[in-house]
SESE-34748 format. One record per residue (C-alpha): residue in one letter; x negated, y, z. Coordinates in Angstrom, 1 decimal. Example, Ala and Ser with C-alpha at 12.3 -4.5 7.8 and 13.67 -1.06 7.14 Angstrom:
<atoms>
<atom r="A" u="-12.3" v="-4.5" w="7.8"/>
<atom r="S" u="-13.7" v="-1.1" w="7.1"/>
</atoms>
This chain:
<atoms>
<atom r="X" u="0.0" v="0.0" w="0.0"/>
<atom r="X" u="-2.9" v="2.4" w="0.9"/>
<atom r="X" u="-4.3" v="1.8" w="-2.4"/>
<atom r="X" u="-0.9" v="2.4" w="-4.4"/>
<atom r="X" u="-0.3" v="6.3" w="-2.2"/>
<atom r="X" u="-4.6" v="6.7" w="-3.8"/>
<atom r="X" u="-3.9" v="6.3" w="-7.2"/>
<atom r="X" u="-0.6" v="8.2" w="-6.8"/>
<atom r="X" u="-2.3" v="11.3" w="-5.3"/>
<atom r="X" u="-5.0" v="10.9" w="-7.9"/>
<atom r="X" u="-2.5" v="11.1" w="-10.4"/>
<atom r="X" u="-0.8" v="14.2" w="-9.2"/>
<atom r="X" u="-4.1" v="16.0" w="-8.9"/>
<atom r="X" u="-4.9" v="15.3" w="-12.5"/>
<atom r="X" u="-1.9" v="16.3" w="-13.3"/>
<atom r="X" u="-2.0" v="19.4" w="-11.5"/>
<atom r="X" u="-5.5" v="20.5" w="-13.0"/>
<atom r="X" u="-4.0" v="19.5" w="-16.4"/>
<atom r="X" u="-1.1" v="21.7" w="-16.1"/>
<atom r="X" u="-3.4" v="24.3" w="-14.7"/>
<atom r="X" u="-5.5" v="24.8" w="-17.0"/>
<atom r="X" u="-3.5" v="24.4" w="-20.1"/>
<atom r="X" u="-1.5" v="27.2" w="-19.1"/>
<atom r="X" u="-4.7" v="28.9" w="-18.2"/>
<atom r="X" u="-5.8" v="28.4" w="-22.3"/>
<atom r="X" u="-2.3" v="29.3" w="-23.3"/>
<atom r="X" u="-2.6" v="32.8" w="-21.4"/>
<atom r="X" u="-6.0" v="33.2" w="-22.6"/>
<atom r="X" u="-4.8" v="32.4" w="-26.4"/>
<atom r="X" u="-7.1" v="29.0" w="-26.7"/>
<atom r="X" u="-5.9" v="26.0" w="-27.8"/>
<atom r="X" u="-4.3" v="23.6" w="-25.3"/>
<atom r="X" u="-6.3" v="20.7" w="-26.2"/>
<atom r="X" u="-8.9" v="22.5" w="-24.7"/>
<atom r="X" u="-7.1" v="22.9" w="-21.4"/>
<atom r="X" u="-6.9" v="19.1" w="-21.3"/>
<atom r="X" u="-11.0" v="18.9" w="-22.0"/>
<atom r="X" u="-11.6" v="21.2" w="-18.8"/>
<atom r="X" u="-9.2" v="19.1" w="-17.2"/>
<atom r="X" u="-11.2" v="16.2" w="-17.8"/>
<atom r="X" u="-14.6" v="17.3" w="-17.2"/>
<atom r="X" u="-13.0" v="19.4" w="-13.9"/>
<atom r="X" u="-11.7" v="15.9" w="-12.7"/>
<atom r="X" u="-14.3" v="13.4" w="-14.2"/>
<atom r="X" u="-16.9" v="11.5" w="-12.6"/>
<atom r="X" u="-20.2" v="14.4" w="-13.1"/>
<atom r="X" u="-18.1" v="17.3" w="-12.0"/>
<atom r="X" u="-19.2" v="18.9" w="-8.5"/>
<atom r="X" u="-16.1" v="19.3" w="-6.7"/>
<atom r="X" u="-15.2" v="15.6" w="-7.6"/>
<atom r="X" u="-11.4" v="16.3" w="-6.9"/>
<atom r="X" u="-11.2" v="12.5" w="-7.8"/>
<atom r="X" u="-14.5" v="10.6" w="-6.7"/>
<atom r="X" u="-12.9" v="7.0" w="-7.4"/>
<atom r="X" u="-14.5" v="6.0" w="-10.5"/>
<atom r="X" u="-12.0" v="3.4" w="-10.9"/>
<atom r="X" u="-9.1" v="5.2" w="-10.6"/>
<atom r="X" u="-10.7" v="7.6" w="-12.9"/>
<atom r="X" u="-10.9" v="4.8" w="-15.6"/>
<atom r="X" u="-7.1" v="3.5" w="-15.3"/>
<atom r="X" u="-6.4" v="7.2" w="-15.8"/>
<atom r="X" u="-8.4" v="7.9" w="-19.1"/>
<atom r="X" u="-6.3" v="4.5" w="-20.2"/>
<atom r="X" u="-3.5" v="5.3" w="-19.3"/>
<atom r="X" u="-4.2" v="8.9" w="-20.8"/>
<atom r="X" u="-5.5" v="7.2" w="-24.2"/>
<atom r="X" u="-2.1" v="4.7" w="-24.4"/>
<atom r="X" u="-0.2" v="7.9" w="-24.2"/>
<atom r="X" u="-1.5" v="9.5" w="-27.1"/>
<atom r="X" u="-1.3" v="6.2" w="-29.0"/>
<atom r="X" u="2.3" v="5.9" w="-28.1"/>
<atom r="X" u="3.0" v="9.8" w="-29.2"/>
<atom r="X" u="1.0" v="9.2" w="-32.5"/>
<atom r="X" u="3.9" v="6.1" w="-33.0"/>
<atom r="X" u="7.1" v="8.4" w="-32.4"/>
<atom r="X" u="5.6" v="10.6" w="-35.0"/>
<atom r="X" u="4.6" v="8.1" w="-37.5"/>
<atom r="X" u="7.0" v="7.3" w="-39.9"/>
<atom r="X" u="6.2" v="4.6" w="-42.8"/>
<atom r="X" u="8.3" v="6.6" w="-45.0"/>
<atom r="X" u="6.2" v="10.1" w="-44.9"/>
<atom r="X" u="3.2" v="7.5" w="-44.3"/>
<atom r="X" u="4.4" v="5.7" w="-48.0"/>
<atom r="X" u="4.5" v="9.2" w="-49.4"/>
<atom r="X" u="0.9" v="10.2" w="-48.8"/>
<atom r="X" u="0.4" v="6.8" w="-50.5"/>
<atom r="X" u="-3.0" v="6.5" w="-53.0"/>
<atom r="X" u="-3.8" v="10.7" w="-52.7"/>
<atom r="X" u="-3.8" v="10.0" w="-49.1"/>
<atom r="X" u="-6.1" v="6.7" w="-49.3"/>
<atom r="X" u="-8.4" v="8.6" w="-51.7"/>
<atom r="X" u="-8.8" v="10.9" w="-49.1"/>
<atom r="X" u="-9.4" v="8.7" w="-46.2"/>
<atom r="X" u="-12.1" v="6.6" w="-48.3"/>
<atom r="X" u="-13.9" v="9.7" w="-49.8"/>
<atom r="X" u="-13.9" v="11.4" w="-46.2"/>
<atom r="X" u="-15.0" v="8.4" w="-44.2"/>
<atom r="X" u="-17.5" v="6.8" w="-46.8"/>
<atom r="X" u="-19.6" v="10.4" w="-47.0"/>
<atom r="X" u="-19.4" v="10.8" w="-43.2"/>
<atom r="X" u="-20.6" v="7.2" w="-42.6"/>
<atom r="X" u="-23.3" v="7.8" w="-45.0"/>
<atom r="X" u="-24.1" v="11.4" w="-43.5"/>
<atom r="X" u="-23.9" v="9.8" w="-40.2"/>
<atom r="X" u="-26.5" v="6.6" w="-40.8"/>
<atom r="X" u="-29.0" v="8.9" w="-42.8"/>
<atom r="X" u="-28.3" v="11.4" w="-39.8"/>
<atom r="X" u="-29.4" v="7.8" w="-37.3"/>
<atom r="X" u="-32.5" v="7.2" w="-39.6"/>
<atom r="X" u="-33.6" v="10.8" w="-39.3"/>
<atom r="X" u="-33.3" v="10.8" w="-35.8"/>
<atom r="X" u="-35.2" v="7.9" w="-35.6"/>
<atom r="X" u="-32.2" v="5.5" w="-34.7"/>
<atom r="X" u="-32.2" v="1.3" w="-35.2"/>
<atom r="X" u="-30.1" v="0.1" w="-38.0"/>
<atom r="X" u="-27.1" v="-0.7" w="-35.6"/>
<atom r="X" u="-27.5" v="2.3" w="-33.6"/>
<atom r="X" u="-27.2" v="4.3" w="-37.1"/>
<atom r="X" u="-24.4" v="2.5" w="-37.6"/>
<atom r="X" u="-23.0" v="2.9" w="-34.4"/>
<atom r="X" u="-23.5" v="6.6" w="-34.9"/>
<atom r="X" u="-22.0" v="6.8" w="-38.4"/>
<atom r="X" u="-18.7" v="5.1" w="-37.3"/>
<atom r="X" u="-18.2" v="7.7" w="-34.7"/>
<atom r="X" u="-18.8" v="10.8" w="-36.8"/>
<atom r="X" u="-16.2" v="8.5" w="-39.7"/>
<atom r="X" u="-13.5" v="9.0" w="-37.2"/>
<atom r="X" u="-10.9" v="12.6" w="-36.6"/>
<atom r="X" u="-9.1" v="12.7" w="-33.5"/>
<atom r="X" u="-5.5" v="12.6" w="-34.5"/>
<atom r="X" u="-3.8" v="13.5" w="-31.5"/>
<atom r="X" u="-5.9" v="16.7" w="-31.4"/>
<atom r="X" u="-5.3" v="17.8" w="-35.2"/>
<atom r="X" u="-2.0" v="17.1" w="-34.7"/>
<atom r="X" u="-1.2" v="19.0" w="-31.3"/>
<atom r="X" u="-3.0" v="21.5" w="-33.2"/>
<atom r="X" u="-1.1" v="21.7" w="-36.1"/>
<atom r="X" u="1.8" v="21.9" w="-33.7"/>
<atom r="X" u="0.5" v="25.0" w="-32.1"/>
<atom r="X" u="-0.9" v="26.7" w="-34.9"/>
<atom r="X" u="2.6" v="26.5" w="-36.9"/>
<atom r="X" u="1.3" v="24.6" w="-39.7"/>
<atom r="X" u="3.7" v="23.7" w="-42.4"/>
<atom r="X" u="5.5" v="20.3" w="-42.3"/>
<atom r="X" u="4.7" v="19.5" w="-45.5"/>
<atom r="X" u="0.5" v="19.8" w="-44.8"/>
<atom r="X" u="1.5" v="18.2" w="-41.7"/>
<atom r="X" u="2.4" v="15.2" w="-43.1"/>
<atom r="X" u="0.2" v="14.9" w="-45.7"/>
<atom r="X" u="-2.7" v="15.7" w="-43.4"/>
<atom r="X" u="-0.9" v="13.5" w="-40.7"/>
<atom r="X" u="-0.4" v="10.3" w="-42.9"/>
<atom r="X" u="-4.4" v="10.4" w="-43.9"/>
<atom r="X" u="-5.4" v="10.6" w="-40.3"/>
<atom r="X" u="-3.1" v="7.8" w="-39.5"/>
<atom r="X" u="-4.7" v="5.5" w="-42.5"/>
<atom r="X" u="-8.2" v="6.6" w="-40.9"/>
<atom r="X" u="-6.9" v="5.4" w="-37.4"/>
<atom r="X" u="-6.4" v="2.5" w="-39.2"/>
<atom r="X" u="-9.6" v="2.5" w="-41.1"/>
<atom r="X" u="-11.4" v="3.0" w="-37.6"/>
<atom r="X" u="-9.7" v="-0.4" w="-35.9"/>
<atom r="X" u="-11.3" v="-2.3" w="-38.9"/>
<atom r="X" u="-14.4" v="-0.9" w="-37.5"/>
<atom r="X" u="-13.7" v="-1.3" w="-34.5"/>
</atoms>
């Protein structure tokens, strides 16, 4: 039981840093997603204060942070719009993520990186963050129609990036 009222008050404190400091950004005319980075780094493991020292509970929260976002990306995905983007979209995705890997393992070798670590490297640097373009998009007013289009290629990288993975 003691365990279950630590992970609860961990919870509401990084919720109550996250909401703080969103609406900080919003004041201050940033972008939220960067409200949710301070949030992090304020609440994460290297921070001074260490508002939640329990590394573990720390780690159940990133997951459960990271299922969130998947499960928001899914409400928004339709296969429809998804169908729509179809080969333009595809041809995008491939172009995009085949220079990136190649800028990213020639990037490795410069540096001075082993084969897999280039690698490594190059699949990272392959792969946009979709919930953050599209919160973005969402703030910034973007048109639905770029939405999509833009929306349906970083799903079919998502997609892309599990076959890395």
């Amino acid at each position: 039981m003691h365990g279950d009222s630590h992970f609860l008050e961990s919870l509401a404190v990084v919720l109550c840093v996250a909401a703080a400091t969103t609406v900080l950004c919003q004041r201050v005319r940033l972008p939220v997603v960067f409200g949710y980075l301070l949030a992090g780094v304020m609440i994460g493991p290297h921070a001074p204060p260490l508002l939640v020292a329990d590394p573990g509970v720390i780690v159940t929260l990133s997951e459960l942070g990271v299922i969130l976002l998947m499960f928001y990306i899914g409400m928004e995905l339709s296969l429809r719009k998804l169908g729509e983007v179809g080969p333009r979209g595809f041809a995008v995705v491939l172009v995009e993520m085949g220079l990136m890997l190649f800028l990213g393992y020639l990037a490795g070798r410069l540096a001075g990186f082993t084969p897999i670590e280039c690698a490594f490297l190059a699949a990272m640097l392959s792969i946009s963050s979709t919930t953050i373009i599209a919160r973005t998009f969402e703030e910034q007013k973007v048109s639905t129609r770029l939405r999509e289009q833009v929306f349906g290629a970083l799903v079919m990288e998502d997609i892309v990036a599990i076959l890395l993975i």
